[in-house]
C-alpha positions as CSV (number, residue, x, y, z in Angstrom):
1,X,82.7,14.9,67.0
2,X,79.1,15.9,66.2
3,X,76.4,13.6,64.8
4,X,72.9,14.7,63.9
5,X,70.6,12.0,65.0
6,X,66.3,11.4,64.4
7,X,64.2,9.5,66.5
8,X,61.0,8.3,64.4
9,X,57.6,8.3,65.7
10,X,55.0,6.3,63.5
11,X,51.9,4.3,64.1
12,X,52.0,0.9,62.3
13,X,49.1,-0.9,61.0
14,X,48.5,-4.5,62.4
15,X,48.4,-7.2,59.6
16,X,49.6,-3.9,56.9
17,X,53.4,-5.1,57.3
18,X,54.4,-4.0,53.5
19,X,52.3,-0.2,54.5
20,X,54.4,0.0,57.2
21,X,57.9,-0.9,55.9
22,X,57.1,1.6,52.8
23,X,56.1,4.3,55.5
24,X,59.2,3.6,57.7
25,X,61.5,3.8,54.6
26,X,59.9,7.2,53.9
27,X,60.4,8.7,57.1
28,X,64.3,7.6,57.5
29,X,64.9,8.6,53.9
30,X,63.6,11.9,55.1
31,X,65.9,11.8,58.4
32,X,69.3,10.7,55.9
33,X,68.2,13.2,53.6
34,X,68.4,16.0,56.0
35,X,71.7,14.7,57.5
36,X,71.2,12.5,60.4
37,X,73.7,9.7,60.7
38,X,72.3,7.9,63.6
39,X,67.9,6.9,63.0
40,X,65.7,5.1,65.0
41,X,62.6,3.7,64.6
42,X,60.0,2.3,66.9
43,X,59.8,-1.0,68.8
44,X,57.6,-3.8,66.3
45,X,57.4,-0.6,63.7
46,X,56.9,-2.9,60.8
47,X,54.0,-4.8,62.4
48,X,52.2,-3.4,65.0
49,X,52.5,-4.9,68.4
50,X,49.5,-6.0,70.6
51,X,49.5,-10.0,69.0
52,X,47.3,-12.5,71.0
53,X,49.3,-14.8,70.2
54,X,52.4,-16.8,68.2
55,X,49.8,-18.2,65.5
56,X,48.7,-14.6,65.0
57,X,52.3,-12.9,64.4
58,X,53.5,-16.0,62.4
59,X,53.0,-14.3,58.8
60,X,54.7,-11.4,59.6
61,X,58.4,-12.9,61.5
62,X,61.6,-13.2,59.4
63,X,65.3,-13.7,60.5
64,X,67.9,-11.1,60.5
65,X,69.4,-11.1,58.0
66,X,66.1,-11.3,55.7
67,X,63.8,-8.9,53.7
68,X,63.2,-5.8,55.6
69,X,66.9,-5.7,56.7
70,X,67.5,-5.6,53.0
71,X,65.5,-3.0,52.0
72,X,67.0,-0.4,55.1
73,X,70.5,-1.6,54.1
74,X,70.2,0.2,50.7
75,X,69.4,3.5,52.7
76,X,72.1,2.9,55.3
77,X,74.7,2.1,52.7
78,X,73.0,5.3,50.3
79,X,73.2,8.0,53.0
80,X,76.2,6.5,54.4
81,X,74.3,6.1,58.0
82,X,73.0,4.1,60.4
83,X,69.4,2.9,61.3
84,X,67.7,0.8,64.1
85,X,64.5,-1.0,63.0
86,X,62.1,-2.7,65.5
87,X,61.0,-6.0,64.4
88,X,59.5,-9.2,65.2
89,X,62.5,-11.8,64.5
90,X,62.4,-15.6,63.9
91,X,65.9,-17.6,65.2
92,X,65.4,-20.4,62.0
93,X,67.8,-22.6,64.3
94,X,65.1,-22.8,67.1
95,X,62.0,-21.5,65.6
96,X,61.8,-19.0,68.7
97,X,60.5,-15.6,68.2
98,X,62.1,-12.3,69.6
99,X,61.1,-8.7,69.9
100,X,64.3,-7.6,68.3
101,X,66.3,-4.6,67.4
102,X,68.6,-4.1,64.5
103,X,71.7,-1.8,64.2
104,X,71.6,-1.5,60.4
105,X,75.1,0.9,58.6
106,X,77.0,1.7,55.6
107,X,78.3,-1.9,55.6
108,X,75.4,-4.1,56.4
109,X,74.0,-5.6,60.0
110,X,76.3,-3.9,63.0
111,X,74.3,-5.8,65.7
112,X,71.0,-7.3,67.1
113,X,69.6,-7.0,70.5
114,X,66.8,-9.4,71.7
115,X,64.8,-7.3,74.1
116,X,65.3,-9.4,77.7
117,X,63.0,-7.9,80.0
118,X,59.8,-8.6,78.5
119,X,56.7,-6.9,79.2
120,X,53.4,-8.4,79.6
121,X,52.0,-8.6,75.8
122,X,55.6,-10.5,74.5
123,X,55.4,-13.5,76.7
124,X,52.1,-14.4,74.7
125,X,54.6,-15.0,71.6
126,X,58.4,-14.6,71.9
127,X,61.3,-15.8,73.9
128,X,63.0,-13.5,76.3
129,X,66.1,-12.1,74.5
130,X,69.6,-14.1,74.7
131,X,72.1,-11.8,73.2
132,X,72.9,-9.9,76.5
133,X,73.2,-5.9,76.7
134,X,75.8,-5.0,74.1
135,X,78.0,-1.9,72.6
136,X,78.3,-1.4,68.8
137,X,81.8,1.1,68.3
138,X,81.0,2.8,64.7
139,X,82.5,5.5,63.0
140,X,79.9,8.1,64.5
141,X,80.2,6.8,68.6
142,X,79.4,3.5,70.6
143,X,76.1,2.7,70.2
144,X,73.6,0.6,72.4
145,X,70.0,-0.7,71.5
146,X,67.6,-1.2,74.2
147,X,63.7,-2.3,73.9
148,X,61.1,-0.5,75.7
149,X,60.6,-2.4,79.4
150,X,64.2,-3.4,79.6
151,X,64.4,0.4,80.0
152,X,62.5,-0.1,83.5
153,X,65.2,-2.0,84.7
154,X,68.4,0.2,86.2
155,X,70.6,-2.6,85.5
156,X,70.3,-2.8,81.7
157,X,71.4,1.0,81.2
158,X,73.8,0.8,83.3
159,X,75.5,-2.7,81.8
160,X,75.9,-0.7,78.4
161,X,76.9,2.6,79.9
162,X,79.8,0.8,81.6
163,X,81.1,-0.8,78.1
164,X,81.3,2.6,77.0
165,X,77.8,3.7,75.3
166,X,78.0,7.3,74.2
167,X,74.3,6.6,73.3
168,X,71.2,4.7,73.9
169,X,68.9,3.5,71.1
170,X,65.8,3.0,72.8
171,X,62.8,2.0,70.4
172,X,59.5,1.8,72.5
173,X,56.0,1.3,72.6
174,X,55.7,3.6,75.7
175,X,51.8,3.5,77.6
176,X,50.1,4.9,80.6
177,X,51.7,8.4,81.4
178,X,53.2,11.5,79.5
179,X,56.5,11.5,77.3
180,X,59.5,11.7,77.3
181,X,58.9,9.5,80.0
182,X,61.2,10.1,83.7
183,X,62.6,6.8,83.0
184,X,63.8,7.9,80.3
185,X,64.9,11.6,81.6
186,X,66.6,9.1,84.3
187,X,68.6,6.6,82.3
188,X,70.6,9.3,80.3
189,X,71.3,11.7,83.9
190,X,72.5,8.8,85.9
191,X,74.9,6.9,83.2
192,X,75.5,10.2,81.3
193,X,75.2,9.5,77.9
194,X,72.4,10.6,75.2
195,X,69.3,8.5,75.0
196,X,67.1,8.9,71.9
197,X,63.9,7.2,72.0
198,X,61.6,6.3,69.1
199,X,58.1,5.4,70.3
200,X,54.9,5.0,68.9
201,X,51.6,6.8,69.0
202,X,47.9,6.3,68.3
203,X,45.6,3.4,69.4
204,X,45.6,-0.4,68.9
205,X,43.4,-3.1,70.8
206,X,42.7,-1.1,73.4
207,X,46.1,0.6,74.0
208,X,46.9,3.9,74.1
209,X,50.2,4.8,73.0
210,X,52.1,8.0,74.5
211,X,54.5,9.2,71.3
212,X,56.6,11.8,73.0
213,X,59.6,10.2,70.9
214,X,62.5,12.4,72.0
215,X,66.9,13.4,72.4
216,X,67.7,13.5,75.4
217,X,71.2,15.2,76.8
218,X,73.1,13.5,79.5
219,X,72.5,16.3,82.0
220,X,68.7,14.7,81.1
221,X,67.7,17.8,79.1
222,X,65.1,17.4,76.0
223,X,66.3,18.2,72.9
224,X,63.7,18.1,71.1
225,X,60.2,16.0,70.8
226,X,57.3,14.8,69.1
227,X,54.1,15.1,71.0
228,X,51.3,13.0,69.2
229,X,51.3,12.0,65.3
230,X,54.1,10.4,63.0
231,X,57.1,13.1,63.2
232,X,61.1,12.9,63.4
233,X,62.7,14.1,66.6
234,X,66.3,16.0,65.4
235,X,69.0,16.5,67.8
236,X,72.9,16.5,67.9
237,X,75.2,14.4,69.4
238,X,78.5,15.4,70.7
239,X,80.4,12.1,71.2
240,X,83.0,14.2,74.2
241,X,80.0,15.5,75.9
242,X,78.8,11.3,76.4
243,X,82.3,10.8,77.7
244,X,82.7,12.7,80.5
245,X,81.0,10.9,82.9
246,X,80.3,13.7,85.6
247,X,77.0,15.5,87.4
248,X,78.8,18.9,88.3
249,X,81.8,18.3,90.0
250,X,81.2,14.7,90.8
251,X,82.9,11.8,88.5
252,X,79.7,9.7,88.1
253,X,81.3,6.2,87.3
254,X,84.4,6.6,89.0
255,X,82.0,7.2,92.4
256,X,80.9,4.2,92.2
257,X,81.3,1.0,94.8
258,X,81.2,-2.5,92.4
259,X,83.0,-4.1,95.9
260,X,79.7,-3.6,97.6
261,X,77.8,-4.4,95.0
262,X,77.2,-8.1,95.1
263,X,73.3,-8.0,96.2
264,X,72.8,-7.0,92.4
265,X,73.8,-10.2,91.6
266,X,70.7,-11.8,94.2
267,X,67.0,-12.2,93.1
268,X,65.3,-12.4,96.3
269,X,61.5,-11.6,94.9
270,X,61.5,-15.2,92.9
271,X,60.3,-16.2,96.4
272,X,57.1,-15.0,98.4
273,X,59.1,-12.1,100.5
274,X,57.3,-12.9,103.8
275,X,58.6,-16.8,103.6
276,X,62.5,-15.3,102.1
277,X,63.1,-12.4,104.6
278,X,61.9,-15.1,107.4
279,X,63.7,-18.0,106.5
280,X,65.8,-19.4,109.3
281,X,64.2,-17.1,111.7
282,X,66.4,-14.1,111.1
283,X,65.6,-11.0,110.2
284,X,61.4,-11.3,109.4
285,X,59.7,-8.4,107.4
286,X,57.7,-6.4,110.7
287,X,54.3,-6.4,110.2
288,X,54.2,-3.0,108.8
289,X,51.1,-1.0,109.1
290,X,49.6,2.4,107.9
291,X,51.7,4.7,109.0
292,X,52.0,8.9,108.9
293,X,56.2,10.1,107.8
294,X,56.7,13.3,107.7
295,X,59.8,15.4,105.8
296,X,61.3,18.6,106.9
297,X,62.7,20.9,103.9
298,X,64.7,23.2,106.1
299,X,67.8,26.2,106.0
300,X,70.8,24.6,107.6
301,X,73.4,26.7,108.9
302,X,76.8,26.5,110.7
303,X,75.2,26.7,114.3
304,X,74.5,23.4,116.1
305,X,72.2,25.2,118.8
306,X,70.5,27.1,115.9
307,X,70.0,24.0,114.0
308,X,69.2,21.8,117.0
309,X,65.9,24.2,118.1
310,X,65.0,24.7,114.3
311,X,64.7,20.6,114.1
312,X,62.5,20.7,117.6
313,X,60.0,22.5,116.5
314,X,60.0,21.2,113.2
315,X,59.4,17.4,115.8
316,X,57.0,19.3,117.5
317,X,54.6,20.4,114.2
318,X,55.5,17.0,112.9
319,X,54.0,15.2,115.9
320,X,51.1,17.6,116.3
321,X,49.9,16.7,112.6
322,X,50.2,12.1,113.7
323,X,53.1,11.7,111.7
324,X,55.3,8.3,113.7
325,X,58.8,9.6,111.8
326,X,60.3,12.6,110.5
327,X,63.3,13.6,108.0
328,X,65.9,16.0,108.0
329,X,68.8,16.6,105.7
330,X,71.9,15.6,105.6
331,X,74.4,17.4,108.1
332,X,71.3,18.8,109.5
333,X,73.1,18.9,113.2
334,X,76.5,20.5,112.5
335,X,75.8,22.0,108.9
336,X,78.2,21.7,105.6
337,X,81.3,24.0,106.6
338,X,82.8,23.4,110.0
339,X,83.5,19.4,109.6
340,X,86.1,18.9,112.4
341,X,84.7,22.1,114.8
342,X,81.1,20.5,114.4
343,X,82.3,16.9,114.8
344,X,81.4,14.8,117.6
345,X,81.0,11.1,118.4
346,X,77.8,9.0,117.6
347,X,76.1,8.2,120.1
348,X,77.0,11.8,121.3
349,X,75.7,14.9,123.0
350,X,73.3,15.9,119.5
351,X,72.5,12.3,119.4
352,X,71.1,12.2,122.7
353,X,69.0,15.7,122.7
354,X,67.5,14.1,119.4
355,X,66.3,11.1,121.5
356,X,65.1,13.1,124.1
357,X,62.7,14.4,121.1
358,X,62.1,11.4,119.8
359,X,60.9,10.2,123.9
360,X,59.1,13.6,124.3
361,X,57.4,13.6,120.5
362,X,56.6,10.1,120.2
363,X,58.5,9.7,116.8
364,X,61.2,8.5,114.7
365,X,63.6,11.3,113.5
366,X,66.4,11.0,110.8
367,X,68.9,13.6,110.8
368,X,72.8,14.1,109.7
369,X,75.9,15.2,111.3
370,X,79.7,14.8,111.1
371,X,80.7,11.9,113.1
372,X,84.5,11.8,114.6
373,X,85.5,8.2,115.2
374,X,89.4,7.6,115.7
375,X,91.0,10.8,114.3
376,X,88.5,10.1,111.1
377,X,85.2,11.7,110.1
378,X,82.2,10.6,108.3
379,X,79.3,12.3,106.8
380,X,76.4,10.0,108.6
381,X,72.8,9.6,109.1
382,X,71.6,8.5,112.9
383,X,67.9,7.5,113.5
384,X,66.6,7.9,116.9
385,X,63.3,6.3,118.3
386,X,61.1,6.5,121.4
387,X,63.1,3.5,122.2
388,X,66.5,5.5,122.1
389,X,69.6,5.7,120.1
390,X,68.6,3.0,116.9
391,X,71.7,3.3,114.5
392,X,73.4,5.3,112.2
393,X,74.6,5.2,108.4
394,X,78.0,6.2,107.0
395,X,77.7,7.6,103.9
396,X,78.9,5.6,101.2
397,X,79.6,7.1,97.7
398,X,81.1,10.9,98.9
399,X,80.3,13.7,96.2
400,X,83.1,16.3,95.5
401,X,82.6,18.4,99.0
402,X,82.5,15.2,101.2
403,X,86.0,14.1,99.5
404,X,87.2,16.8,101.3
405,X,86.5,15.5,104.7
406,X,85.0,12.7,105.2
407,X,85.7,8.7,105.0
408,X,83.8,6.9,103.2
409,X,81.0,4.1,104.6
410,X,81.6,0.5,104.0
411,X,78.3,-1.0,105.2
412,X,74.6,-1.1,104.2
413,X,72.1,-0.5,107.0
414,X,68.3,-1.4,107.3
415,X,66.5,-1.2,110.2
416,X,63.1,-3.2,111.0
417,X,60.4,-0.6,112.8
418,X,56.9,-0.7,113.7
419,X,56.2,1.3,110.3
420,X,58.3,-1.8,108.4
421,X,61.9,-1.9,107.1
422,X,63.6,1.2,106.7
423,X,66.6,2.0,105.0
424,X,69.3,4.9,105.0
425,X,71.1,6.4,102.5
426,X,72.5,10.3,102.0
427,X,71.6,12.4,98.7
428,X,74.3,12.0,96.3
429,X,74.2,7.9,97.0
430,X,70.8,7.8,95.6
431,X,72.5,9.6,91.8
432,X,73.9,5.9,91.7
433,X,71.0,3.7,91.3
434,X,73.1,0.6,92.5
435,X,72.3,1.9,95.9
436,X,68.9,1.6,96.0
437,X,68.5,-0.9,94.2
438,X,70.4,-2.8,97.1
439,X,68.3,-1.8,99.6
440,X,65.0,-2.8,98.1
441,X,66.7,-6.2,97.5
442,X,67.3,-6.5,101.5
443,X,63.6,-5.7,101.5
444,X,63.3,-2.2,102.6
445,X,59.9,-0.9,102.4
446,X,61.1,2.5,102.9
447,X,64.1,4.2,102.2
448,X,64.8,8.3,103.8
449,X,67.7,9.9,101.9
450,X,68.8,13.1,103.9
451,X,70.7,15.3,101.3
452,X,72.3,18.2,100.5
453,X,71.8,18.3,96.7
454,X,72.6,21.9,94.5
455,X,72.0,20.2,91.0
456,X,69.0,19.9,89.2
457,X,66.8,16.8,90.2
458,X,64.0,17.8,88.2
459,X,62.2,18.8,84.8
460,X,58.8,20.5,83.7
461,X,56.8,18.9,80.7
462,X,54.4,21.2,78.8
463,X,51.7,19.0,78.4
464,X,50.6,16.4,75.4
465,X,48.1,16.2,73.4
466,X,47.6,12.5,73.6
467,X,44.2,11.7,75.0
468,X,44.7,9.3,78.4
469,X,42.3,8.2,80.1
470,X,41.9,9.1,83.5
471,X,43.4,9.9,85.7
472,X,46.3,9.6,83.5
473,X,47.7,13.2,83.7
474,X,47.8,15.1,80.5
475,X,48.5,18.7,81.7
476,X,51.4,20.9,81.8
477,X,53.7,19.5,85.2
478,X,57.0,21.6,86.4
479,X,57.9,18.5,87.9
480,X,57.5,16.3,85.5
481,X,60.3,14.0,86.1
482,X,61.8,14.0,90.0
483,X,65.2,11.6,90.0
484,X,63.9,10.3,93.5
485,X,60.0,10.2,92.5
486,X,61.7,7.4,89.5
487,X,64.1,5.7,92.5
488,X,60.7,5.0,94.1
489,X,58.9,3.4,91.6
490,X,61.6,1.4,89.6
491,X,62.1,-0.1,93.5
492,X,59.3,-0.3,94.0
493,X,59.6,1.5,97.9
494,X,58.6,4.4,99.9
495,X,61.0,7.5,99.0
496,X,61.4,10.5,101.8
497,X,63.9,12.4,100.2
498,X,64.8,15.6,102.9
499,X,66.4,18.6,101.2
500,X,67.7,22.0,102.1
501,X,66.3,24.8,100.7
502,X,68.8,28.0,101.1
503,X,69.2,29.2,97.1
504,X,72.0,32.0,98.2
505,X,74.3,28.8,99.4
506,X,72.8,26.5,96.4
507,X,70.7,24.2,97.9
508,X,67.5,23.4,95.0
509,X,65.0,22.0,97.7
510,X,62.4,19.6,96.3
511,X,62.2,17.8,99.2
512,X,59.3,14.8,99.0
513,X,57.8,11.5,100.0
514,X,57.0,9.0,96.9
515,X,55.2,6.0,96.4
516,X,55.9,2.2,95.6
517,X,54.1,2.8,92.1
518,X,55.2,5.0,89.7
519,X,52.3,4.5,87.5
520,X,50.0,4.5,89.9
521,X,47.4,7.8,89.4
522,X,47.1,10.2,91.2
523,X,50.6,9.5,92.0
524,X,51.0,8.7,95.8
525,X,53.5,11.3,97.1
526,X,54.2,14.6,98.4
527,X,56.0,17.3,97.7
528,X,57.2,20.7,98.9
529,X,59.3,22.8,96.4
530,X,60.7,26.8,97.1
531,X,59.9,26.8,100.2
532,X,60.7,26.0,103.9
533,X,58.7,23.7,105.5
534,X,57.0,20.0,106.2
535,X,55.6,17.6,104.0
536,X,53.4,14.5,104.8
537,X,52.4,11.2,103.4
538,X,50.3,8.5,104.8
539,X,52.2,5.3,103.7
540,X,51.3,1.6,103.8
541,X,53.7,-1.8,104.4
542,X,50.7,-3.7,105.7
543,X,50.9,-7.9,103.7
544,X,47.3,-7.2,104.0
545,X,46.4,-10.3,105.5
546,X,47.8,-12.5,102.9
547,X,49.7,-15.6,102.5
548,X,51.5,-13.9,99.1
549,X,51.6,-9.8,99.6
550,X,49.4,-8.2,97.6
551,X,51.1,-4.8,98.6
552,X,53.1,-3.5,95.8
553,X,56.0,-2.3,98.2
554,X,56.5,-6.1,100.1
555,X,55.5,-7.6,96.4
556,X,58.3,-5.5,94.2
557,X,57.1,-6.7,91.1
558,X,59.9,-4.8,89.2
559,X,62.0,-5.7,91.5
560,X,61.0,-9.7,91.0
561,X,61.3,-9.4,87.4
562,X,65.1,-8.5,87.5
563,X,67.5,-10.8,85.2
564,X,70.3,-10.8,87.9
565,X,72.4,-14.0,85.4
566,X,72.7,-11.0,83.0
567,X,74.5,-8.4,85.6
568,X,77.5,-9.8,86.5
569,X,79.7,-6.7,84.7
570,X,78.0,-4.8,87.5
571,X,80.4,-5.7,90.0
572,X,83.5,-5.3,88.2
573,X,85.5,-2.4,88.6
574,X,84.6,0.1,85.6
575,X,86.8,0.9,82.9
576,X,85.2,4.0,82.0
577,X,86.7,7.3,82.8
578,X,85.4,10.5,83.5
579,X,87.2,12.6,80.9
580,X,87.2,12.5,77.1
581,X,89.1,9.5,75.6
């Protein structure tokens, strides 16, 4: 089934609520008149947003069902379609407020959805939202409604994607970078399904608003977009294409590991992290400290000897330029092809020429072969120190190729070093954001992700015309959105993400090291593209000399502002399939 759908860009007036309705009931009258079926509009469209206060937004509150609902009902039930208005709701039960969203069709109200991870203007008037994440199954697809921040938040995507959502309604009030936002680009790749967002533009006490309102594809394509001004974003949706919940080859949901999932369900950050990860004596944060890591984007190949002097002198550079721990991709020892020829134990003969590196260098090194334990063989990541042999990592959610092979890991694995907690995980376990998301809950500060990735990670933007001020980028960017650059920041951790680069077997590249902050200009990361090579980043995990952290990566304030009561579904074993129902 196809549906033509229109996300809305407009710039309300504050305290001109009757302008804006009449404005907004323009635009989706133009959207239903030129055949869209499915129309959202932006978050607090019918009133503006930046209120000081719950005095100040008083006048312009009304319950659902009430006035405005009314008056985008008649369009809904004329143009036989459904529409999603952002408003500021009153619950006349409690006399709470909520920044709500309204699934509006042919027959009347389909749904509400109280936006539940508030950013930091809504506290100053309305409740956090109590309806939960829910799925709306209409005659054009299952619908889901999310509000601007809870967008931040992997979980909330993911709760809805898992009931089925062939789309995402998500009405914004984006700020502080270029749209479509990766967030965005990275909600619709990892769960699959289309994501239309309806933002706002233009300027109000103080803000500046990004626009960029945009369809995105599953495979996290853009449609289409609207850079700066009021405008309608068309696109199509084809319900099958939202049902088939693969990346390539790999079936996305059915992938997934809900058994080990239980840290989801854990809010660690409500606590200062250096008293939580100390309690009892086990297990403190380290120190951390300023530390150089390096990554090495290299051609793997099907010799161990060949692959074993290309990673020494890779150490060697490494070391010669300070850095205390280098990365190299996955199956970097024994290569992709020769799994049971290549195969050896852990600790092994590879694993102790990689110490003697780590002795002779002075550094850390991270690296991937095929392990043979008991007739069985997994695809794992060993880290080596000037201390010796430190640990390994099975790899736990196998792509397509692995399947093939290799066993699956049943363990998460941090370890505490001088440069702070570091984590392992192998390329395609980073596609499913549960994974990191568990590791920056066991407090890693840094996670290293050797993979072996052929599908596309990243997207260009062209540039906007919306004025930011510095150094909010504004240019044209061919990597706009980097899957792992948005794993960093919504986890607020250290990313080295190691990469081959070998186009005539597949491998993309876009090897890099990101930063704790994603909103944080000029981003803190490096990156190294087409090319063979090394990349470095000086990183810090200091706690800066103080009682509470004041370090983003040790304070995770995404992380701490999780709703973990609303995520139970996470850990259930998914009902959705990855072929068309």
């Amino acid at each position: 089934m196809s549906v033509k759908i229109a996300a809305i860009q407009f710039e309300p007036t504050m305290f001109e609520k009757e302008r804006n309705i009449e404005k907004l009931h323009q635009l989706v009258e133009e959207a239903a008149e030129n055949g869209a079926k499915l129309i959202t509009t932006p978050e607090m469209g019918t009133t503006g947003y930046c209120w000081y206060d719950r005095a100040e937004v008083e006048p312009f509150v009304e319950p659902i069902p009430g006035p405005t609902t009314d008056a985008f009902y008649e369009l809904a039930k004329q143009y036989d379609c459904y529409i999603v208005i952002g408003m500021p709701e009153i619950d006349m039960a409690t006399n709470l407020y909520y920044n709500s969203a309204v699934l509006i069709g042919p027959q009347g109200i389909v749904g509400v959805h109280r936006k539940t991870h508030l950013y930091i203007s809504e506290p100053k008037w309305a409740a956090s939202g109590d309806l939960g994440h829910q799925v709306f199954d209409t005659p054009i697809g299952r619908i889901a409604l999310l509000i601007c921040m809870d967008l931040h938040f992997i979980e909330t995507a993911r709760l809805v994607a898992l009931q089925g959502a062939d789309i995402i309604c998500h009405i914004s009030n984006w700020l502080a970078e270029r749209t479509p936002a990766p967030y965005w680009i990275n909600r619709a790749y990892e769960n699959r399904c289309y994501l239309m967002d309806s933002n706002r533009w233009g300027y109000e006490r103080t803000v500046q608003f990004s626009g960029g309102s945009c369809i995105i594809n599953p495979d996290g394509s853009i449609q289409s977009v609207v850079d700066s001004g009021d405008g309608i974003a068309y696109g199509m949706m084809e319900v099958e294409d939202a049902r088939i919940k693969s990346i390539g080859a790999d079936k996305i949901f059915e992938d997934r590991k809900p058994q080990l999932y239980s840290a989801l369900l854990t809010d660690p950050y409500l606590w200062n992290p250096l008293d939580f990860f100390g309690l009892y004596g086990e297990k403190p944060l380290p120190p951390g400290k300023k530390s150089k890591i390096a990554v090495a984007q290299i051609q793997v190949t099907k010799d161990k000897e060949r692959n074993l002097s290309q990673m020494a002198d890779e150490v060697r550079k490494a070391s010669e330029e300070g850095a205390e721990l280098i990365v190299f991709p996955e199956c970097s020892l024994s290569g992709y092809d020769q799994h049971q020829e290549n195969a050896e134990t852990v600790p092994g003969e590879s694993t102790n020429q990689l110490v003697n590196l780590s002795k002779k260098y002075d550094i850390y090194i991270v690296s991937g072969l095929v392990e043979k334990e008991n007739h069985l063989l997994y695809n794992t990541a060993i880290l080596t120190g000037p201390e010796g042999f430190i640990g390994k990592y099975r790899k736990i959610h196998l792509n397509h190729q692995d399947k093939q092979w290799a066993t699956s890991g049943e363990k998460w694995t941090t370890f505490d070093l001088p440069i702070g907690r570091v984590g392992l995980l192998m390329g395609y376990d980073a596609f499913l954001p549960e994974s990191v998301r568990i590791l920056a809950l066991l407090g890693c500060d840094l996670i290293v992700c050797p993979s072996a990735i052929k599908v596309p990670i990243t997207l260009a933007h062209a540039g906007t015309l919306v004025k930011q001020n510095y150094p909010i980028p504004t240019s044209a960017d061919p990597y706009h959105w980097h899957l792992y650059r948005v794993r960093a920041g919504e986890n607020n951790v250290y990313f080295a993400f190691s990469n081959p680069y070998d186009l005539e077997s597949g491998f993309v590249g876009k090897s890099g090291i990101f930063g704790p902050d994603t909103f944080h200009f000029p981003r803190d990361e490096s990156m190294i593209m087409d090319e063979e090579g090394i990349t470095y980043l000086q990183i810090d995990t200091t706690n800066e000399e103080s009682v509470y952290p004041t370090n983003v990566v040790r304070r995770k304030d995404l992380v701490m502002m999780r709703l973990p009561h609303y995520y139970k579904d996470l850990i259930q074993v998914s009902k959705v399939k990855s072929t068309v129902e």
